[in-house]
LOPAKE-411136 format. One record per residue (C-alpha): x negated, z, y; chain. Coordinates in steps of 0.001 Angstrom, whole numbers. Example, Ala and Ser with C-alpha at 12.3 -4.5 7.8 and 13.67 -1.06 7.14 Angstrom:
ATOM/-12300/7800/-4500/A
ATOM/-13670/7140/-1060/A
END
This chain:
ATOM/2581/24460/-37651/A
ATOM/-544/24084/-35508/A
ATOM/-2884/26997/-34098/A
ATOM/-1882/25401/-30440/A
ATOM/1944/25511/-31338/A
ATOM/2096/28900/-32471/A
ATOM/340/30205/-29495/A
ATOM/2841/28214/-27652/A
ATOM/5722/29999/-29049/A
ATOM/4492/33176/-28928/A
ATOM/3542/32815/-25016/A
ATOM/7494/32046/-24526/A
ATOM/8402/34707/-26391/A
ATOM/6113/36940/-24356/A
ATOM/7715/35084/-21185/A
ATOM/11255/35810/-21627/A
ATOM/10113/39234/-22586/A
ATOM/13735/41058/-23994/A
ATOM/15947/37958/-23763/A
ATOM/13388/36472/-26423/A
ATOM/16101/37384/-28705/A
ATOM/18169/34800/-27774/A
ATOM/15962/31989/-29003/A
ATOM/17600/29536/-31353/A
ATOM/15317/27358/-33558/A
ATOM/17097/23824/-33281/A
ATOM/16734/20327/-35199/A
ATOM/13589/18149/-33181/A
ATOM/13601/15142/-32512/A
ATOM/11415/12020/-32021/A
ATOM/7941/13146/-30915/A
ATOM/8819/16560/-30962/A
ATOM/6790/19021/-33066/A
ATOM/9478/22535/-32427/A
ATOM/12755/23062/-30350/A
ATOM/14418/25773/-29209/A
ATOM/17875/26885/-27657/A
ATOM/18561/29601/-25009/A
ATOM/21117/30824/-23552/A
ATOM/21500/30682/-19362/A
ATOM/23328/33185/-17364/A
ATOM/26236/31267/-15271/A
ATOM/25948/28838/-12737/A
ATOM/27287/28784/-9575/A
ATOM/30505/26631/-10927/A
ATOM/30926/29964/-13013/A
ATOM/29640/27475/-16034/A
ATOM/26971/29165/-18815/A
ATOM/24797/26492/-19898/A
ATOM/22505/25878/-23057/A
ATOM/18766/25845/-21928/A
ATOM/17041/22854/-24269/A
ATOM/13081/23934/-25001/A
ATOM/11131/21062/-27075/A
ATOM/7378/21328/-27395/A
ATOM/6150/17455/-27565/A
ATOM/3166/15912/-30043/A
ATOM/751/15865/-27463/A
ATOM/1350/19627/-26404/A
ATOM/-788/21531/-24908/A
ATOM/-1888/18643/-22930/A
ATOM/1744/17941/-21904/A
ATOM/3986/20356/-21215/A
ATOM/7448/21753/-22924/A
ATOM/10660/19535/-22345/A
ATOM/14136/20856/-21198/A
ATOM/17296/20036/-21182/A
ATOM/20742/21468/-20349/A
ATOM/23756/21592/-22069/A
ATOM/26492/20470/-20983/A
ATOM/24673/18158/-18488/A
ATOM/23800/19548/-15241/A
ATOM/22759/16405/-13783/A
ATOM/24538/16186/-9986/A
ATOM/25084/19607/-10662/A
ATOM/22106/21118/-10253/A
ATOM/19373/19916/-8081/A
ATOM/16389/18522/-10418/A
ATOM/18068/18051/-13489/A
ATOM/17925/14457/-14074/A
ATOM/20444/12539/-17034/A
ATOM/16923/12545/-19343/A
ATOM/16520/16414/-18185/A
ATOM/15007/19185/-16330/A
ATOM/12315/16781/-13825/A
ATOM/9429/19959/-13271/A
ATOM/7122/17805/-11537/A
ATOM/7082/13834/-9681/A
ATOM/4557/12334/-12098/A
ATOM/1885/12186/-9482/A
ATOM/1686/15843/-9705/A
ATOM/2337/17412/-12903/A
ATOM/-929/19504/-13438/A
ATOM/-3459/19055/-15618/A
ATOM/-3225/22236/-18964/A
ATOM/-5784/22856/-21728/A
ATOM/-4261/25735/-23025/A
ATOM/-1660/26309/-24968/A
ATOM/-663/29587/-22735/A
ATOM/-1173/27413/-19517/A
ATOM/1160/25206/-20414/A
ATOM/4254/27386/-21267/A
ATOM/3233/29317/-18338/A
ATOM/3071/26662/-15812/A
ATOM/6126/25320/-17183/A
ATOM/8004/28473/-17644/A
ATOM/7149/29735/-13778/A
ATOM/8505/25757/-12458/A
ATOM/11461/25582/-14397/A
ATOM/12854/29834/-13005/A
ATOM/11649/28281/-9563/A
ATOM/13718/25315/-10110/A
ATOM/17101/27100/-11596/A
ATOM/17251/29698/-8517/A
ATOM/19097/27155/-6881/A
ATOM/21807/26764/-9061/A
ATOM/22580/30170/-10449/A
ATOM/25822/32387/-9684/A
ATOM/25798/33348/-6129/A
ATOM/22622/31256/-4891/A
ATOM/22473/29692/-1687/A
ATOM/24600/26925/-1114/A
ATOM/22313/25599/1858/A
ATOM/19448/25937/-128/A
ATOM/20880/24064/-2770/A
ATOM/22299/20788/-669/A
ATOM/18940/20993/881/A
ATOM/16977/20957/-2569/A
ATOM/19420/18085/-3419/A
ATOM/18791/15878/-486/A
ATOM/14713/16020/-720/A
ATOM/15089/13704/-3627/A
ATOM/18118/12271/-3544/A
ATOM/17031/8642/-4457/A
ATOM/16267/10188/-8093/A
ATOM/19969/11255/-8541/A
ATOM/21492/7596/-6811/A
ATOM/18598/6174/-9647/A
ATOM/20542/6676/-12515/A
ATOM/24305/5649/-11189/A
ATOM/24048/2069/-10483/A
ATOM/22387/-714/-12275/A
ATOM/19632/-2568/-10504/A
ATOM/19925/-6216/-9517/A
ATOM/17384/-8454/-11213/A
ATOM/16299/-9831/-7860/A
ATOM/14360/-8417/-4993/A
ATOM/15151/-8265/-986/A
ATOM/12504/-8925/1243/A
ATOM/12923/-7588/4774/A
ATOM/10147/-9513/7207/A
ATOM/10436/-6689/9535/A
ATOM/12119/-3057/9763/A
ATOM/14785/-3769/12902/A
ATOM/14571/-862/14987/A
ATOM/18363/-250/15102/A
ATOM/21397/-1095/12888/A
ATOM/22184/-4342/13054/A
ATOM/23255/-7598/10194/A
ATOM/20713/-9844/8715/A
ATOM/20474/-13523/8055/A
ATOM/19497/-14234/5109/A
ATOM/17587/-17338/3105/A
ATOM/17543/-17301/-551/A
ATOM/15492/-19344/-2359/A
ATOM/17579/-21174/-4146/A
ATOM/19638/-22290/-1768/A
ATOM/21726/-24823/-3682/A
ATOM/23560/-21177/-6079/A
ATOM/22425/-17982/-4196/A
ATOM/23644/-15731/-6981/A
ATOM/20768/-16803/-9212/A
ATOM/18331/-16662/-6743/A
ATOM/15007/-14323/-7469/A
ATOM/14191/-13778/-4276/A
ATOM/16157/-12875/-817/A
ATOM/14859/-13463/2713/A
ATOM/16100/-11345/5783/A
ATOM/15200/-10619/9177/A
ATOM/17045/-10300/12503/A
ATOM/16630/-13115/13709/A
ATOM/16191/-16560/11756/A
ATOM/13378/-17790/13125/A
ATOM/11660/-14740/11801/A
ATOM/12513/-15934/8052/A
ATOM/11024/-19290/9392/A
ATOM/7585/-17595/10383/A
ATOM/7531/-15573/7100/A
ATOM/8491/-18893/4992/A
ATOM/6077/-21603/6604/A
ATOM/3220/-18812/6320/A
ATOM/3306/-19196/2531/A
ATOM/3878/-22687/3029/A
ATOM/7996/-22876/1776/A
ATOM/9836/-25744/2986/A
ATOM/12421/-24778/6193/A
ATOM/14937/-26044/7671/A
ATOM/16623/-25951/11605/A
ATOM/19069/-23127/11719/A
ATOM/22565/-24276/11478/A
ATOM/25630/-22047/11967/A
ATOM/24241/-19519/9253/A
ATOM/25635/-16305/7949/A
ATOM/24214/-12658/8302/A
ATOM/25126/-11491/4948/A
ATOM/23099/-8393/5261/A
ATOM/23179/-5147/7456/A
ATOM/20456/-2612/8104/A
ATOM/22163/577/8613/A
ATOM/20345/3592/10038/A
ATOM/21827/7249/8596/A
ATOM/22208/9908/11289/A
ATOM/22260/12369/7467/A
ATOM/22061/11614/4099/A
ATOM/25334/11191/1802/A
ATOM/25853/12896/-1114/A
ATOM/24254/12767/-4331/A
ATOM/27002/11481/-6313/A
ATOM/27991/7764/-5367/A
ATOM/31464/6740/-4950/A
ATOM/30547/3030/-5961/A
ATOM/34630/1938/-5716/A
ATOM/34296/3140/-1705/A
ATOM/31051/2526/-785/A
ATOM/32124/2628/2788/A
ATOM/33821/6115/2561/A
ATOM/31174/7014/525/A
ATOM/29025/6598/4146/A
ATOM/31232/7235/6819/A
ATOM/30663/10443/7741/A
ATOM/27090/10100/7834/A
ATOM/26854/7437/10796/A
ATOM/28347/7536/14622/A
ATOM/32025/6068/14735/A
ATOM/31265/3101/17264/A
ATOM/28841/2086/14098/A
ATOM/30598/2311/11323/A
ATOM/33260/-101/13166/A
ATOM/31102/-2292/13501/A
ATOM/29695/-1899/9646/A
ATOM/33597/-2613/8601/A
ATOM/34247/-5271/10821/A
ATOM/30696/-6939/9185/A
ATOM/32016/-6275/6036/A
ATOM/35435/-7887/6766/A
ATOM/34308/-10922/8312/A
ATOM/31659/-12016/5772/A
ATOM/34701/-11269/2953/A
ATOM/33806/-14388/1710/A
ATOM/30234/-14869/974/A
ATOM/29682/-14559/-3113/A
ATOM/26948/-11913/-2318/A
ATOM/26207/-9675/977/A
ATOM/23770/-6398/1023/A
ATOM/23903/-2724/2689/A
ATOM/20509/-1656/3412/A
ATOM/20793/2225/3988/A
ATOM/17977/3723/6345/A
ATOM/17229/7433/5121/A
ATOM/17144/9424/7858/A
ATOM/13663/10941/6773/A
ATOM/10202/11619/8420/A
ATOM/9109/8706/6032/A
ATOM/10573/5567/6319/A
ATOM/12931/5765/2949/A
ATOM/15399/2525/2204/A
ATOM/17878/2011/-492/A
ATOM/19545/-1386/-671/A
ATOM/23020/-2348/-2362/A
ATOM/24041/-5624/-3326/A
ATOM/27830/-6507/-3187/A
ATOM/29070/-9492/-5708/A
ATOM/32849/-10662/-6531/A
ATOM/33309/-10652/-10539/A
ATOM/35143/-14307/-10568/A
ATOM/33464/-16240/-7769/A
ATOM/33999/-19750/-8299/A
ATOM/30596/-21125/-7155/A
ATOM/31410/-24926/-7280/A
ATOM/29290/-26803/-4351/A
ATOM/32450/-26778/-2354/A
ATOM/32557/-23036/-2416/A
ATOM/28693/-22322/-2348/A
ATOM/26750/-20834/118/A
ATOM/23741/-21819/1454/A
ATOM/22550/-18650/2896/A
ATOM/20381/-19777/6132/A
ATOM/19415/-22963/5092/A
ATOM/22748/-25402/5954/A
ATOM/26059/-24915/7588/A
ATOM/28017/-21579/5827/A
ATOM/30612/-22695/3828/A
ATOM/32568/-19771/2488/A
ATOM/35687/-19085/-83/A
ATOM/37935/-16652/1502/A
ATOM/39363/-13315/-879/A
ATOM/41753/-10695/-668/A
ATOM/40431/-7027/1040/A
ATOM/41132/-5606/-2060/A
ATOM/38950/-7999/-4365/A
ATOM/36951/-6171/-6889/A
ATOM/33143/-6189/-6028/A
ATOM/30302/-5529/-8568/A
ATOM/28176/-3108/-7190/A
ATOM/24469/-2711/-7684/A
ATOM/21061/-953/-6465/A
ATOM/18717/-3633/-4845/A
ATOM/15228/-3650/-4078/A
ATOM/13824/-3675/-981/A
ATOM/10378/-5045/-141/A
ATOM/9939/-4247/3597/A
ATOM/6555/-6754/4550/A
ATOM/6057/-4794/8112/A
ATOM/3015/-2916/9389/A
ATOM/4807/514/9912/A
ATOM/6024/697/5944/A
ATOM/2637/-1468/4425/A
ATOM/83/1012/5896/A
ATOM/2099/4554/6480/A
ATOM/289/6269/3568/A
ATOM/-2902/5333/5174/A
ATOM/-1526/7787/7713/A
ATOM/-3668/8364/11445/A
ATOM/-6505/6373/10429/A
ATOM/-3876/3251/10849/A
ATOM/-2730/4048/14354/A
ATOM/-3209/1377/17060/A
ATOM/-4981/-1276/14915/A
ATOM/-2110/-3619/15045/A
ATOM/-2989/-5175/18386/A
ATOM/-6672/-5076/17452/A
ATOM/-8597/-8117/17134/A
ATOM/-11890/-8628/14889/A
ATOM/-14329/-11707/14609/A
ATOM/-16166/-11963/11485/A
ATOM/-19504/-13894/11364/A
ATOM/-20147/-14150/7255/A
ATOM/-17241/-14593/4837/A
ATOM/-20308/-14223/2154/A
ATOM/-20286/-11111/-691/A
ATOM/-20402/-8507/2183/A
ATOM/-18032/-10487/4482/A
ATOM/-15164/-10873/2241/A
ATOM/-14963/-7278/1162/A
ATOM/-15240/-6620/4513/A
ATOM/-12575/-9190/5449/A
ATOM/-9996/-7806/2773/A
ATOM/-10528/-4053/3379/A
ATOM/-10006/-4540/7749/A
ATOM/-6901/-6650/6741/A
ATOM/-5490/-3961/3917/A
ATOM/-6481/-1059/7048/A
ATOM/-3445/-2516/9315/A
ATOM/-5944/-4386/11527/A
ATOM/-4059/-6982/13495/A
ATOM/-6156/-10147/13870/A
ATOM/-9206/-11619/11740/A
ATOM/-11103/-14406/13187/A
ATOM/-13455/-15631/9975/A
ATOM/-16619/-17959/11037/A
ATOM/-18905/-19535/8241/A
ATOM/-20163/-22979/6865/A
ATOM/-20553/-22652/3227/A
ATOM/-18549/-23222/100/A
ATOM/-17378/-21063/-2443/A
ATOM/-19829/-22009/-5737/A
ATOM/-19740/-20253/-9275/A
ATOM/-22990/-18082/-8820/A
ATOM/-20815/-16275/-5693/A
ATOM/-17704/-15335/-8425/A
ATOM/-19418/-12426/-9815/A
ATOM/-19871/-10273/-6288/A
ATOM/-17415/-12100/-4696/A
ATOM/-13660/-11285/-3421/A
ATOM/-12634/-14980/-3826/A
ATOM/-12191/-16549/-7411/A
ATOM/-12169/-19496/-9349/A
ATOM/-9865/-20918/-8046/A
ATOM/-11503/-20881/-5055/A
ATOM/-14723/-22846/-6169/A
ATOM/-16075/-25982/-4129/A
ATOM/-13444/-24506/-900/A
ATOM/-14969/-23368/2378/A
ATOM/-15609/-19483/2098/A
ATOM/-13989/-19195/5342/A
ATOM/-10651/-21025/5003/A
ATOM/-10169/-19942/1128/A
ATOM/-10950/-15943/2380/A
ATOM/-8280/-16703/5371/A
ATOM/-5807/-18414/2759/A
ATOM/-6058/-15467/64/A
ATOM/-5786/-12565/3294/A
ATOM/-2759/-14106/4757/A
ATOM/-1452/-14725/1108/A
ATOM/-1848/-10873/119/A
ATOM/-1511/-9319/3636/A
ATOM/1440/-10154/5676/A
ATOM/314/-7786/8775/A
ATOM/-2803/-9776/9441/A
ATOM/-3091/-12886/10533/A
ATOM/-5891/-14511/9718/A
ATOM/-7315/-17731/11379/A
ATOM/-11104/-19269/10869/A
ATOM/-13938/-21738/11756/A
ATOM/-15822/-23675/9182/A
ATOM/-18568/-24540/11874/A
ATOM/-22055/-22132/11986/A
ATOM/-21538/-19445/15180/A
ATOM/-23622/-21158/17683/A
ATOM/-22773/-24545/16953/A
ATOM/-19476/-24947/18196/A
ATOM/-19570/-23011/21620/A
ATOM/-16304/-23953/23222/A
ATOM/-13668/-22733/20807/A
ATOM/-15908/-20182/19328/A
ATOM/-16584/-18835/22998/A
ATOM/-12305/-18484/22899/A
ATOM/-12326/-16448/20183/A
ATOM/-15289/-14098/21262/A
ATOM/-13659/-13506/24853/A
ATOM/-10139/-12528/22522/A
ATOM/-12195/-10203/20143/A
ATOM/-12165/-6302/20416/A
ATOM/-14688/-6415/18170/A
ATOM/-17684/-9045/16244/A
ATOM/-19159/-8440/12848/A
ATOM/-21869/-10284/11615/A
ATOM/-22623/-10228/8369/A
ATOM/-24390/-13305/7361/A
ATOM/-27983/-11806/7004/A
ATOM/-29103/-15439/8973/A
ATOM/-31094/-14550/11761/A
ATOM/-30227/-17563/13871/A
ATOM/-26384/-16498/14000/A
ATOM/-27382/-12617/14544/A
ATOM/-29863/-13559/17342/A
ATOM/-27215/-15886/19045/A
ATOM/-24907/-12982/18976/A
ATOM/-27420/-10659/20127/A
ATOM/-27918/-13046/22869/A
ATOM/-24655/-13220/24036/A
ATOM/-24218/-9235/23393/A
ATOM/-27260/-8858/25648/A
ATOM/-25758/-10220/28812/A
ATOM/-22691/-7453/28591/A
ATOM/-19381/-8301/26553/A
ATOM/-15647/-6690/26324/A
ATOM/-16692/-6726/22634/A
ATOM/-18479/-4165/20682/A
ATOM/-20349/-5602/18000/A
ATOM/-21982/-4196/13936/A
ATOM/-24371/-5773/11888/A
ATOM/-24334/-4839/8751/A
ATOM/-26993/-6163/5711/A
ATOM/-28109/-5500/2613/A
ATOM/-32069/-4850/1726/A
ATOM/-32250/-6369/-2019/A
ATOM/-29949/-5429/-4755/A
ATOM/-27884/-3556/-2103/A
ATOM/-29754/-304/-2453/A
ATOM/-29994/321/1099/A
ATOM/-27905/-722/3702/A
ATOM/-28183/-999/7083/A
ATOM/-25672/-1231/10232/A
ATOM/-26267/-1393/13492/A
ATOM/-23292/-358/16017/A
ATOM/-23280/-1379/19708/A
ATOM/-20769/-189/22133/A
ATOM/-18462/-2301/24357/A
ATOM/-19665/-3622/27785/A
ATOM/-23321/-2373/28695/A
ATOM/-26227/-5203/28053/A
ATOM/-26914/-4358/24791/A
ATOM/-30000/-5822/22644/A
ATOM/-30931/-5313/19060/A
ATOM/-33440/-7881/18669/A
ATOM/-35886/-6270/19459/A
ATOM/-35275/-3968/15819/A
ATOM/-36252/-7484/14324/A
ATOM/-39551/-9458/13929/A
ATOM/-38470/-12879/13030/A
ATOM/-35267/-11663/11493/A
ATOM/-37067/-8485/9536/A
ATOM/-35506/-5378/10484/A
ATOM/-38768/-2869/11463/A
ATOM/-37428/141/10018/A
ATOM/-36489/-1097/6287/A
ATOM/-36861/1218/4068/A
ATOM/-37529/-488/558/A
ATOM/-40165/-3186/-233/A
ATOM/-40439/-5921/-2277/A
ATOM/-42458/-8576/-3859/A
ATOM/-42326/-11389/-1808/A
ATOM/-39454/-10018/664/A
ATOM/-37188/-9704/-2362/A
ATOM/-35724/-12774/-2088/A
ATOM/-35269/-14651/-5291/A
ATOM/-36055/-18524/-4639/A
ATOM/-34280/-21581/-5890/A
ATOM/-35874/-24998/-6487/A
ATOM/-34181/-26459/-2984/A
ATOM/-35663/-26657/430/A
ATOM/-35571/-23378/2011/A
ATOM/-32911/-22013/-501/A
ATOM/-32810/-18839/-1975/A
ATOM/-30875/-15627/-1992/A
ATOM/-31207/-11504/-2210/A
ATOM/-30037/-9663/-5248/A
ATOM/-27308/-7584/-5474/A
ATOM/-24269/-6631/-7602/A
ATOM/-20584/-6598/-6114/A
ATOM/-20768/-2351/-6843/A
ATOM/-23628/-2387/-4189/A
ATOM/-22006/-4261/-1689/A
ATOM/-18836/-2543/-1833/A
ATOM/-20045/697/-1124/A
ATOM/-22612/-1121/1892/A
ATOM/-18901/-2787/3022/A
ATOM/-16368/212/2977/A
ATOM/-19010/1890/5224/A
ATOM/-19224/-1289/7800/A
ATOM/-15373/-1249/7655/A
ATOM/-15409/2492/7784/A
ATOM/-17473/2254/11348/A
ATOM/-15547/-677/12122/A
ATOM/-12448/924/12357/A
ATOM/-14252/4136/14164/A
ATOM/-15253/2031/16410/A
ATOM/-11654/-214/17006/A
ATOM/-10015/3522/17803/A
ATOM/-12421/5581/19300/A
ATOM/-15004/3403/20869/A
ATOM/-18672/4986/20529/A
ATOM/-20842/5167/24018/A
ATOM/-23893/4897/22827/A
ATOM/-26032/2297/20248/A
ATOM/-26279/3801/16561/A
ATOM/-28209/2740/13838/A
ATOM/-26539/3672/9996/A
ATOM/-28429/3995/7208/A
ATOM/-27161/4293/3266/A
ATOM/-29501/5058/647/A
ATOM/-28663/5108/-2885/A
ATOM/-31251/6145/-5901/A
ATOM/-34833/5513/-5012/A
ATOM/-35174/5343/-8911/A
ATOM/-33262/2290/-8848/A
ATOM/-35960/776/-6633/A
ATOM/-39062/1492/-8580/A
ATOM/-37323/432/-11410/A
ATOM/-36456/-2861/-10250/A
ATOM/-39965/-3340/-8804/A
ATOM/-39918/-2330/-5497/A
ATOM/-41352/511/-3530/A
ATOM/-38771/2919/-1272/A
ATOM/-40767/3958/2165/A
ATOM/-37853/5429/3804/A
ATOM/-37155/9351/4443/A
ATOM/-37674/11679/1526/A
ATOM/-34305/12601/-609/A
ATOM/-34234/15706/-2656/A
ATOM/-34098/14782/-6206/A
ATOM/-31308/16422/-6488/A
ATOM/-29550/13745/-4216/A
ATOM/-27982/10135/-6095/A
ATOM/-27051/9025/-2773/A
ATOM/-27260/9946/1207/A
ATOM/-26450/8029/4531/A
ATOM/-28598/8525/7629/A
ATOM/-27352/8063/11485/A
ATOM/-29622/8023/14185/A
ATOM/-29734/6546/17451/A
ATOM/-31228/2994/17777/A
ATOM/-35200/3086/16273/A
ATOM/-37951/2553/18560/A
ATOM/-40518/-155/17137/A
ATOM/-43402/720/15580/A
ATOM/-45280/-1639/18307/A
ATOM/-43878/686/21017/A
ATOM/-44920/4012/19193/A
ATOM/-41828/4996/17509/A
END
C-alpha cells in the first residue's frame, strides 16, 4: 500500500470520525487500488443503502469513487447508473494531496446525500432533480445513430418538414433536415451545394414542442405522450396528438422537447415501427417527392429512441459567447485583405455571431501562405477571397459570406454597393494604394466606421487605427508613402524580405504573431460594431523587444519594464513628427 493511499484512508477515517467503525474493507476492482463499504442511515423511501468507497490508480490526483447499493439512480438526485456524479467534468477540481482529495470528496458527496435522506425536503429534492435532468433521461433510451439538424429554433411549437438525405429509404439515412418551412431546408441545402427539389405535397414528420415545466426524471417510453401531458397547455397537446395521429404512417417521425430553461436546452426522440415494410411503394420520401405513406393501427408498437439535435441558428451557435454576441446579427462588415491577418480576422468576426462578411482581394492562395494561413491545401492556386468565403459559409452557418476577387479601387460600381451596405470596413492588406483609396473615401464622411490593422515585421508590433462613423475622417496623413510615422521597430531595409520578381516581396511573420495582432483587430472590431467609439484611436501591441534585437532589428517605441513580455498602448490619433508631435 502506497504512502498516498494510507494517508487517504486515514483522512476518511478521521472524516467519519465515530461511524469510522462501520468501514468494511471490500474486494476492488479494475483500476482500483482499495474499497470500502459503509453503511447509510435511511432514505427518504425508508430504504438503508450501502455507501460504495473505491480509491482509483491515479489517486490523489483523482478523487475516491462511490456507489450505492441497491441502486439509487432515479432515486436520488445525482446518483447516476455508473454512480455517485460529484462534479460535471468541466469542474471537478484540481487535488495534490492525498487529504484534499478525500476531503473535497467527502464534503461533495454529504452535500449531495442531504437531499435524499429521511425527512429531507421534497421540493428541494424535485428541484435538485430537474437541474440536470438530461443526465438521468441519458441512460434510459438508446441513441439513434443519426443526427437531426434543425436550420432554425421556431419560436413556438409547431411540426417540421423534414428532408433526409437519402431520400430513396429514410430509415437509413445519416442525416435529417428540418425547419418550418421548406424552403428553409432549401436555403440550408443549396448553401452547401446539395441537390433540391420543388416542394411537392410533403410531410411534417417532426414537431418542436415548447415545455411550460419539465417532466419527470424517469421516462415512460411505452406513453411518451402521457409521459408529457401535464407539462404543456391543453389546446397544445391536442394539437401534438392530432400530429401524431395523422402522420401514423410515416416509418419514422421526431418529438423535439424544448426545456423550459434560461438556456436554450433540447432533447429530441425519434419514433420508428419495428416491422415497417419499406418497399418503394410504401417509402417515404421525406420533403423531396409526393408523401406516400403505409397506414397502421393506433396501437402499433413504436421503437423509441434519444436523437440528436444539431440546432444551426445564431441564438444556440453563439449563446456561450454570452453579451459580447448581442446585436451583431444584423451587422455588416467589409473586409479589404483575405491575406494571413485577413483570414483570421475573417473566421474569428464570423465565429463572434457577426451577420454579414463582404471579403475583397486579388490574389491566390500559394504554398508559402499555408504555414500562417487559415486556408489549406486544399485551397492552393484558389482566389484567397472566394476559398476564405467558401470555407466561412462551410463552417459558419450564421454568416453569410459573399466576396470580390477585383483590387478595392478597381471595380467602383459594385464595390461602392457594398461600402454604402457596410456598418463597418477593415483593411488589412498592408497595400497602401487600397488603404489610401479607403482613406479617401473615409475622408469625405461615411455611415461606415473603418480599422486598419498591420503588422511591423515578424508581427512583433501591431498597429490599428480606429475611425468613428460619419465625421470626415483622414489617416493619411499618419503615413509617408505608405510608412506609418510612429512605428516603433526598425529594420534593415524596411524589413521586407525580397523575392527575385518585379516589385515582389513580403514581411515576416509567424501565424502565432498574427493571431494575437488579429483577435485584437476583431476584438476592436466588435467594440466598435456595438458601442460605436466618438473619437479616432490609434492601438498599439508590443510584444518582447528581445525578440527584435534578436532578429536584427532595433525597437524605438515607449520603454517596457523588463519585467513586461507583452503590453498594448491606446492613444488618440499621433500627431506627425513634421507637425511637432
Amino acid at each position: 500500500m502506497s504512502e498516498e493511499l494510507e494517508r487517504g484512508i486515514a483522512e476518511l477515517k478521521r472524516f467519519l470520525g465515530d461511524s469510522a467503525y462501520q468501514l468494511k474493507l471490500v474486494k476492488t476492482k479494475l483500476e482500483e487500488t482499495a474499497a470500502f463499504s459503509y453503511l447509510l442511515p435511511p432514505d427518504y423511501t425508508g430504504v438503508r443503502r450501502t455507501l460504495r468507497i473505491s480509491f482509483p490508480k491515479e489517486f490523489p490526483y483523482e478523487l475516491p469513487v462511490f456507489a450505492i447499493t441497491p441502486s439509487a439512480f432515479q432515486v436520488w438526485p445525482h446518483v447516476m447508473s455508473y454512480g455517485v456524479c460529484l462534479f460535471a467534468a468541466n469542474q471537478e477540481p484540481i487535488t495534490t494531496s492525498p487529504e484534499e482529495a478525500v476531503s473535497v470528496a467527502m464534503n461533495q458527496l454529504v452535500k449531495l446525500i442531504q437531499f435524499s435522506l429521511e425527512g429531507s425536503d421534497t421540493v428541494a429534492r424535485e428541484t435538485e432533480f430537474s437541474s440536470e435532468i438530461r443526465s438521468y433521461w441519458a441512460h434510459q433510451l438508446d441513441e439513434s445513430p443519426s443526427r437531426f439538424t434543425l436550420v432554425k429554433l421556431p419560436i413556438q411549437s409547431c411540426p417540421l418538414f423534414v428532408v433526409s438525405a437519402n431520400a430513396n429509404n429514410p430509415l437509413i439515412s445519416g442525416q435529417y433536415i428540418g425547419g418550418e418551412t421548406y424552403e428553409a431546408i432549401s436555403r440550408f441545402e443549396k448553401r452547401y451545394k446539395r441537390s433540391t427539389l420543388k416542394q411537392r405535397a410533403t410531410a411534417k414528420p417532426a414537431f418542436f414542442l415548447k415545455l411550460d415545466t419539465t417532466p419527470s426524471n424517469v421516462i415512460k417510453k411505452d406513453d411518451l405522450l402521457g409521459w408529457i401531458k401535464d407539462h404543456v397547455k391543453p389546446d397544445l397537446f391536442f394539437m401534438l396528438t392530432r400530429w401524431f395521429e395523422d402522420n401514423s404512417g410515416l416509418p419514422i417521425k421526431w418529438l423535439i422537447l424544448s426545456l423550459p430553461t434560461d438556456e436554450i436546452a433540447l432533447q429530441g426522440f425519434v419514433f420508428t415501427e419495428k416491422n415497417i415494410d419499406l418497399k418503394k411503394k410504401h417509402a417515404t420520401l421525406y420533403g423531396r417527392r409526393t408523401t406516400r405513406r403505409k397506414f397502421f393501427s393506433n396501437k402499433v408498437n413504436l421503437n423509441v429512441r434519444f436523437s440528436t439535435i444539431d440546432v444551426l441558428d445564431a441564438e444556440v451557435i453563439h449563446q456561450r459567447a454570452g453579451p459580447a454576441a448581442l446585436g451583431l446579427a444584423n451587422k455588416m462588415v467589409v473586409l479589404v485583405g483575405a491575406g494571413s491577418l485577413g483570414g483570421e480576422v475573417a473566421v474569428l468576426l464570423a465565429r463572434s455571431g457577426v451577420g454579414k462578411l463582404f471579403l475583397i482581394d486579388h490574389d491566390r492562395f500559394e504554398d508559402v501562405n499555408i504555414g500562417r494561413h487559415t486556408l489549406g491545401v486544399s485551397e492552393l492556386g484558389e482566389y484567397k477571397a472566394k476559398a476564405l468565403a467558401d470555407r466561412v459559409n462551410r463552417d459558419v452557418p450564421t454568416v453569410e459570406v459573399d466576396y470580390s476577387t477585383q483590387k478595392i479601387q478597381s471595380d467602383n460600381r459594385s464595390h461602392a454597393k457594398v461600402l454604402s451596405e457596410a456598418d463597418l470596413v477593415i483593411v488589412t492588406t498592408a497595400n497602401w494604394n487600397s488603404e489610401d483609396y479607403l482613406w479617401n473615401l473615409k475622408s469625405k464622411g461615411t455611415d461606415w466606421s473603418m480599422i486598419q490593422a498591420w503588422s511591423e515585421p515578424h508581427g512583433i508590433v501591431g498597429h490599428i487605427l480606429s475611425a468613428p462613423e460619419g465625421g470626415k475622417h483622414d489617416g493619411r496623413y499618419l503615413f509617408e508613402k505608405g510608412v506609418f510615422a510612429k512605428t516603433m521597430s526598425e529594420w534593415p531595409d524596411g524589413g521586407v524580405k525580397a523575392l527575385p520578381a518585379c516589385g515582389g516581396g513580403y514581411i515576416p511573420g509567424g501565424p502565432v504573431a498574427l493571431a494575437r495582432i488579429a483577435g485584437k483587430t476583431v476584438q476592436y472590431a466588435l467594440n466598435q460594431l456595438i458601442k460605436p467609439i466618438e473619437k479616432p484611436e490609434w492601438h498599439a501591441l508590443v510584444g518582447s523587444t528581445k525578440k527584435i534585437e534578436e532578429y536584427g532589428g532595433t525597437y524605438k517605441g515607449p520603454p517596457l519594464p523588463a519585467e513586461m513580455g507583452s503590453c498594448e498602448f491606446i492613444f488618440p490619433w499621433p500627431v506627425p513628427e513634421s507637425a511637432g508631435g
